[in-house]
SEVEXLO-10831 format. One line per field, with one value per residue (C-alpha): x, y, z; residue number from 1. Coordinates in Angstrom, 1 decimal. Layout:
BEGIN
east: X_...
north: Y_...
up: Z_...
seq: NUM_...
END
This chain:
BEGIN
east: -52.2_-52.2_-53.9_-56.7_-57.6_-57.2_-59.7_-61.8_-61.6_-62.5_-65.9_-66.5_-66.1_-67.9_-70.9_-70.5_-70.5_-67.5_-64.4_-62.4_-59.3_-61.0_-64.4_-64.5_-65.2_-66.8_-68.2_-70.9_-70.2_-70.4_-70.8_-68.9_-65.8_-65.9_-66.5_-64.1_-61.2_-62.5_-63.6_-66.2_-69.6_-69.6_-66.5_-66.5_-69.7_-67.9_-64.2_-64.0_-60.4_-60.6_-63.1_-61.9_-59.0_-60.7_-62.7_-59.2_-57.8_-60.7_-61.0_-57.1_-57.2_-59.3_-58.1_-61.4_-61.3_-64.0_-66.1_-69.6_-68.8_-65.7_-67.0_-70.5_-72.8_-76.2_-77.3_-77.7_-80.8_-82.8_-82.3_-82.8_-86.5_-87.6_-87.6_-85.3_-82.7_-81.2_-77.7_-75.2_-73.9_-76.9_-79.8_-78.4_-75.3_-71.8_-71.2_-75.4_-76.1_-78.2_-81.6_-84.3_-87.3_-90.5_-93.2_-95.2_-93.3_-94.6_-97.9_-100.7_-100.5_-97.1_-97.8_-99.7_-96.4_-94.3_-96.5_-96.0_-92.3_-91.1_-88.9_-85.9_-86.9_-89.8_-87.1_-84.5_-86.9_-88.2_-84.8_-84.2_-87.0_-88.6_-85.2_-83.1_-81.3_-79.5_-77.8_-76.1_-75.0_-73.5_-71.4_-68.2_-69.0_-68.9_-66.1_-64.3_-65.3_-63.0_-59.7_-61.4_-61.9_-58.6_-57.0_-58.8_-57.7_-54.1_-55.1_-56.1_-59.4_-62.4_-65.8_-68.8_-71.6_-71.0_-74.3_-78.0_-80.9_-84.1_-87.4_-90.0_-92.2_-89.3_-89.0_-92.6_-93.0_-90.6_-92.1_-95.2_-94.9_-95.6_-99.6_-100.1_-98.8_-100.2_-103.8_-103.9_-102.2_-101.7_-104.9_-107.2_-105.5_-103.3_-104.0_-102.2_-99.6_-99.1_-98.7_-96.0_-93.9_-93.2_-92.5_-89.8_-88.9_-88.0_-86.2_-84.4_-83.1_-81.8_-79.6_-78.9_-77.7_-75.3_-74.3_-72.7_-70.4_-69.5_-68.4_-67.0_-69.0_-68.4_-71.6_-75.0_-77.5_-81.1_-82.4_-85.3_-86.8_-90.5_-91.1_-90.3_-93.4_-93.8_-95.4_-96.6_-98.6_-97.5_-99.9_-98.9_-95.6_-95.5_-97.1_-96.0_-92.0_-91.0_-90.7_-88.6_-86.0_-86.1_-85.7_-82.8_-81.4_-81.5_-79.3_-77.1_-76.5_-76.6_-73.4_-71.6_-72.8_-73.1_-76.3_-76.9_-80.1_-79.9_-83.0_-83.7_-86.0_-87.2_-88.0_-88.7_-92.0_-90.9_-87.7_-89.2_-89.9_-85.4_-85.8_-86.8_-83.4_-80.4_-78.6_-74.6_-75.3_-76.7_-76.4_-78.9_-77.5_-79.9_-79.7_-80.4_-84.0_-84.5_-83.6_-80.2_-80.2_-84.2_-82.7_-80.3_-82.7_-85.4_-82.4_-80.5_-76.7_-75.5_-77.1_-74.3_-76.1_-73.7_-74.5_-75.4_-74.0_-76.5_-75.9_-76.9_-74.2_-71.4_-72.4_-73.1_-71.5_-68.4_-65.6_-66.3_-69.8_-69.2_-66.9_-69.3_-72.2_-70.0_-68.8_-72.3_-73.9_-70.5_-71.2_-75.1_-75.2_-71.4_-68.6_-68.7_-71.0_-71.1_-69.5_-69.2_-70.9_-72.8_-77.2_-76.6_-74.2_-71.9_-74.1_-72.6_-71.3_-70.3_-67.2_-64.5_-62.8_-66.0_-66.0_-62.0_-63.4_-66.3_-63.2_-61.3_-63.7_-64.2_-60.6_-59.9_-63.0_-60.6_-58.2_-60.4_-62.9_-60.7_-62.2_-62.0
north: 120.5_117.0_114.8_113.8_118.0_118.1_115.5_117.0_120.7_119.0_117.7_121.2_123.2_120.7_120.7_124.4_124.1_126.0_125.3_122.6_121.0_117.3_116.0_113.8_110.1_109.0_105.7_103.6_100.0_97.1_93.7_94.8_95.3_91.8_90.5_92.0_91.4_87.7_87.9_85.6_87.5_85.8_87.2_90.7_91.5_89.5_90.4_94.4_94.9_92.2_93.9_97.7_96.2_95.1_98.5_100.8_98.4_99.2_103.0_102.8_101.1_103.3_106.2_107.7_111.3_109.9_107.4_107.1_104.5_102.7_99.6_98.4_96.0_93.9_94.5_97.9_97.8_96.8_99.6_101.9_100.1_98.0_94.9_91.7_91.0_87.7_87.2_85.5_82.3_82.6_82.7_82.3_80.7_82.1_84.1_85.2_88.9_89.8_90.2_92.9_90.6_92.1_91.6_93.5_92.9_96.3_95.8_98.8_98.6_99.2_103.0_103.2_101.7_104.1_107.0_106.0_104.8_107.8_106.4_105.9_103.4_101.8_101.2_100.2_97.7_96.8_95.9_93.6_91.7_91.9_93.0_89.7_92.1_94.1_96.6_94.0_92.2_95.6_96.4_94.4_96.9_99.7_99.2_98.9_101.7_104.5_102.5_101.5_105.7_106.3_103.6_106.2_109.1_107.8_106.8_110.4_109.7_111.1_109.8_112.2_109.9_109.5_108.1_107.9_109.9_108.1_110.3_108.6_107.6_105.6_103.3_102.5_101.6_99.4_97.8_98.1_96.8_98.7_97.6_98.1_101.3_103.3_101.5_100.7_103.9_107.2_106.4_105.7_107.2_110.6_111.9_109.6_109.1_113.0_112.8_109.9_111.1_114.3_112.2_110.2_113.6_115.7_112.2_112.2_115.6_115.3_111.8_113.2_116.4_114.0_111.9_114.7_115.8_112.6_111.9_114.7_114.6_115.8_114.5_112.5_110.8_111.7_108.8_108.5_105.5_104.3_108.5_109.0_110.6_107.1_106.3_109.2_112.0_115.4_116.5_113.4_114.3_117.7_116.2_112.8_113.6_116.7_118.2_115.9_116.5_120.0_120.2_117.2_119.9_122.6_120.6_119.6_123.7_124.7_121.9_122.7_119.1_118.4_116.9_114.4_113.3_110.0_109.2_105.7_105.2_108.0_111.7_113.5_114.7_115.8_117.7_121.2_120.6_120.8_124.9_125.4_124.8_127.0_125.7_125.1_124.1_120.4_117.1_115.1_111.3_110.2_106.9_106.5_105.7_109.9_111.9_113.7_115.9_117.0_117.5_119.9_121.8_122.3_122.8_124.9_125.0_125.9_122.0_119.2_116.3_112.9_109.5_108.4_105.5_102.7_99.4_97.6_99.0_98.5_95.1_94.6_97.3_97.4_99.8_102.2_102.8_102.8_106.1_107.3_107.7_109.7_112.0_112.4_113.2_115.3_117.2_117.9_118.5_119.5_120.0_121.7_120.3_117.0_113.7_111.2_107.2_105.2_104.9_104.0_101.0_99.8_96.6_93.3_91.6_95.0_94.4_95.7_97.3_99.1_100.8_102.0_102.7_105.2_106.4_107.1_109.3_111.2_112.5_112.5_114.6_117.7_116.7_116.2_119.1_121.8_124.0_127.9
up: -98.6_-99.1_-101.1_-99.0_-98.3_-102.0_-103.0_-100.3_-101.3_-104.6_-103.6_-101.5_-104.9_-106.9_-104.1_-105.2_-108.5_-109.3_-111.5_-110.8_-112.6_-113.4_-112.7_-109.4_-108.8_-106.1_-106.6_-104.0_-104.0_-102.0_-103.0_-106.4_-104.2_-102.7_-105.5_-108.1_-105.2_-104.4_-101.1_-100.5_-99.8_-96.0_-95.2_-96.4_-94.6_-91.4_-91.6_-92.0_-92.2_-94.9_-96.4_-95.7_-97.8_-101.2_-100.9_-100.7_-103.5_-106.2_-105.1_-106.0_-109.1_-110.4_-108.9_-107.1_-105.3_-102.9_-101.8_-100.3_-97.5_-96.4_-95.3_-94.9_-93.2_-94.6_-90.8_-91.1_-93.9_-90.9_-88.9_-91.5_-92.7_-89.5_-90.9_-91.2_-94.0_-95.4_-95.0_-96.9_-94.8_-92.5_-94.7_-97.5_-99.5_-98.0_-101.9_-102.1_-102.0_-99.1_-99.3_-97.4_-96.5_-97.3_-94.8_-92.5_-89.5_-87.7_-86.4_-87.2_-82.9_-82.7_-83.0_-79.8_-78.1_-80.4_-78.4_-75.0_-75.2_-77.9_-81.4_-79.4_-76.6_-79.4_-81.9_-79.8_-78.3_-81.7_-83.7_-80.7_-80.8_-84.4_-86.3_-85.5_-82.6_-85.7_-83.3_-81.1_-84.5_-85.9_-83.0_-84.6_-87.9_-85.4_-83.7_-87.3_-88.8_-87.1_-88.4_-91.7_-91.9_-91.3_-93.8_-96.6_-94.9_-95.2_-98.7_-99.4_-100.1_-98.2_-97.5_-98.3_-96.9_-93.2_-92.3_-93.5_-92.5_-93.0_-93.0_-90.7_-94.3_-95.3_-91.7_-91.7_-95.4_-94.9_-91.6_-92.3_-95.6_-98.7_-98.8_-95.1_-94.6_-97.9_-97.7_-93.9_-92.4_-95.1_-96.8_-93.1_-90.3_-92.0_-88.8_-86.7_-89.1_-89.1_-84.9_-85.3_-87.9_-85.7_-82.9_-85.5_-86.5_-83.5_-81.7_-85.2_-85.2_-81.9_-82.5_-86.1_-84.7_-82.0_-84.7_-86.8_-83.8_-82.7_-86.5_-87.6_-90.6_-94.0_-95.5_-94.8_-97.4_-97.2_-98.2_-101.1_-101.9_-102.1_-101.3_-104.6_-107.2_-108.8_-105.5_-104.1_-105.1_-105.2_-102.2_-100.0_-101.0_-99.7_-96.7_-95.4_-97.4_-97.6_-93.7_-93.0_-96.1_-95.6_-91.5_-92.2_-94.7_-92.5_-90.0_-92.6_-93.5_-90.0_-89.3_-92.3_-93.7_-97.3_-97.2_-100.3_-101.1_-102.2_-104.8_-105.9_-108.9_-111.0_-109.6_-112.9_-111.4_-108.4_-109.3_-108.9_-105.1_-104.9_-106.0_-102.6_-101.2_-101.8_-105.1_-104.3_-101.0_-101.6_-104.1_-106.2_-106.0_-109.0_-110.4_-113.9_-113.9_-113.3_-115.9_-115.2_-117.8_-116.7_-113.9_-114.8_-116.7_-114.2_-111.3_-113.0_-113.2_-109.6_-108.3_-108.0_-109.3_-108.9_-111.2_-112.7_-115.6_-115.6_-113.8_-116.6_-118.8_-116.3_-116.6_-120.0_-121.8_-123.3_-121.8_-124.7_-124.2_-120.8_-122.1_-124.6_-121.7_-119.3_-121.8_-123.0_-119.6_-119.0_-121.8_-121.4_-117.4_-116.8_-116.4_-113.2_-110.3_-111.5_-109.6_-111.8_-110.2_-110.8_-110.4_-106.2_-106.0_-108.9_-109.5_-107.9_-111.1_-113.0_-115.3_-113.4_-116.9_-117.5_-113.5_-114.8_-118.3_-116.2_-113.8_-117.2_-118.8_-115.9_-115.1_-118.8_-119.7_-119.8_-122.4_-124.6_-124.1_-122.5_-120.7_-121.4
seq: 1_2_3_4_5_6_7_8_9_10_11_12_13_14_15_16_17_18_19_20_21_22_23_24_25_26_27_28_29_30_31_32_33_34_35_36_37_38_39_40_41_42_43_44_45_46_47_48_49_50_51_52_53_54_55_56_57_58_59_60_61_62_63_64_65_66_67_68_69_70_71_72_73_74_75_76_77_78_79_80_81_82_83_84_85_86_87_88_89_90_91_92_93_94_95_96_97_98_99_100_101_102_103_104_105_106_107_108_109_110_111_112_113_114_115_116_117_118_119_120_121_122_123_124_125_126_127_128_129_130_131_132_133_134_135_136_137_138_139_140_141_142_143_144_145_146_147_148_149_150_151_152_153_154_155_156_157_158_159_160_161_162_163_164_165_166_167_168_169_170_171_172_173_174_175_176_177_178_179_180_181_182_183_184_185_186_187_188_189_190_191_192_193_194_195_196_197_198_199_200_201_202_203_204_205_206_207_208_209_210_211_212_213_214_215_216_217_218_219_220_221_222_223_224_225_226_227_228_229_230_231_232_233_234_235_236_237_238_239_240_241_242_243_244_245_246_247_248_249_250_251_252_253_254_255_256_257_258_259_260_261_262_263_264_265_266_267_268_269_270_271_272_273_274_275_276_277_278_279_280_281_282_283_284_285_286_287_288_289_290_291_292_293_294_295_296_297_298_299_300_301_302_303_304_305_306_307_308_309_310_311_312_313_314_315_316_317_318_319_320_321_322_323_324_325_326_327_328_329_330_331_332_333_334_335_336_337_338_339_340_341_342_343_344_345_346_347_348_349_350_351_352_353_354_355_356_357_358_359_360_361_362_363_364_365_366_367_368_369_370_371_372
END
């Protein structure tokens, strides 16, 4: 084999929770990259072989067995929560990060029109006229991404995270607007919000279920943001969240997918509702506001969790207790089914000698606590 099926069969085992020779690194990172090669933040969201370039370079440098994207676009945060987003050199300075806007650009009579059209024709229709026309804008990331893929497969280095699923809760909080849609919609109409998110549901299956063959892919996020028990309760969670992680599971088992569910903010109340899924078969992306070693512990030891060093201490750490946190969290929840990254993206203005100082522990992990 060579050494992209290596890194891969890597992941596979790891997803399985079996033994491996190293712990793997798979880090999520975008405006770090442009940043720590120089490339203005206008450009690298513009130019993708430019930016497809500085990504390769820092998975390189620090020698990572996978990443989580190859190149990326601001454009796409739209799509994914109905809603507009600032963009460096448009909105914003040509080096700014970009920016979701937060407003309730989905009207509560949009969901009338979301009945008689279905999701695909509303949303299409939506993005173009209420989104800044986002899809038309990504086609030049579109048309990149096949040759930016196979720059990392030359590389050896595979991607795990293909493309995002987004449960229906997570499109209309963000359209809606967080006040709107938990006071104005959950709260006052559950029983029209139930009707929609089936109809977002079933249209989602189908695409999702097309989008895996077309890509070939190795893995998905399941994307977990304001669903997370911080926001919701456990009831509402079971019945607005929940169907739609487990039927975008199933699809992911059914098509040999690793399906990754990617939690922002903290899930330590909701951890038990994952031992209704098949440990070895799926990964908790936590970032370091849940607890990763609870995690373990109520999960038990055949669940891959991957994260999860704090973005504040790749930024203002030092390299050795960037070291000291990875062996810690290697020795309380590892070694096995662990990928080492960190809490979502690599923060912006991390210190690029602490992101080789958390690649360094990782792959090092085994000469200093072998491994019977």
């Amino acid at each position: 084999m060579g050494k992209y099926e290596d890194n891969l069969e890597l992941i596979r085992k790891t997803v399985r929770c079996e033994k491996t020779d190293r712990i793997p690194v798979v880090p999520c990172a975008n405006a770090y990259y442009a940043r720590s090669q120089g490339v203005l933040m206008k450009e690298y969201i513009n130019d993708f072989d430019k930016a497809c370039e500085a990504n390769l370079k820092e998975h390189q440098r620090i020698g990572a067995d996978a990443t989580q994207n190859v190149i990326f676009s601001p454009y796409l945060l739209g799509t994914q929560w109905l809603s507009k987003t600032a963009i460096p050199g448009v909105d914003l300075g040509d080096n700014d990060m970009w920016q979701s806007v937060e407003f309730e650009n989905m009207k509560f009579e949009d969901y009338a029109k979301i009945k008689e059209l279905g999701w695909d024709e509303f949303q299409k229709r939506f993005i173009a006229e209420k989104c800044d026309n986002n899809w038309e804008k990504l086609q030049p990331f579109f048309e990149a991404n096949p040759r930016c893929y196979q720059k990392f497969y030359e590389a050896g280095i595979p991607c795990i995270c293909d493309f995002l699923m987004i449960t229906p809760f997570e499109y209309f909080c963000g359209g809606r607007s967080l006040e709107c849609f938990f006071m104005d919609d959950l709260m006052e109409e559950p029983e029209l919000m139930h009707e929609i998110f089936d109809i977002v549901l079933e249209s989602n299956l189908k695409t999702y279920r097309q989008q895996i063959q077309d890509t070939h892919a190795t893995g998905v996020w399941i994307g977990g943001w304001r669903s997370g028990p911080d926001m919701v309760s456990p009831n509402m969670f079971d019945e607005f969240v929940w169907p739609a992680f487990e039927a975008y599971y199933n699809l992911c088992i059914e098509m040999n997918v690793i399906p990754i569910f990617h939690l922002d903010s903290n899930w330590d109340l909701a951890l038990d509702k994952f031992n209704r899924l098949e440990p070895g078969t799926y990964v908790m992306a936590l970032d370091s506001k849940t607890d990763i070693r609870k995690c373990r512990e109520v999960l038990g030891p055949k669940v891959c969790i991957l994260g999860d060093v704090p973005c504040e201490l790749m930024t203002f750490g030092t390299p050795e207790e960037v070291k000291q946190y990875v062996n810690g969290v290697l020795e309380d929840v590892g070694p096995y089914g662990v990928m080492v990254a960190t809490g979502c993206d690599i923060p912006s203005d991390a210190k690029p000698e602490n992101v080789k100082a958390m690649a360094d522990a990782a792959h090092d992990f085994f000469k200093t606590h072998p491994q019977g």
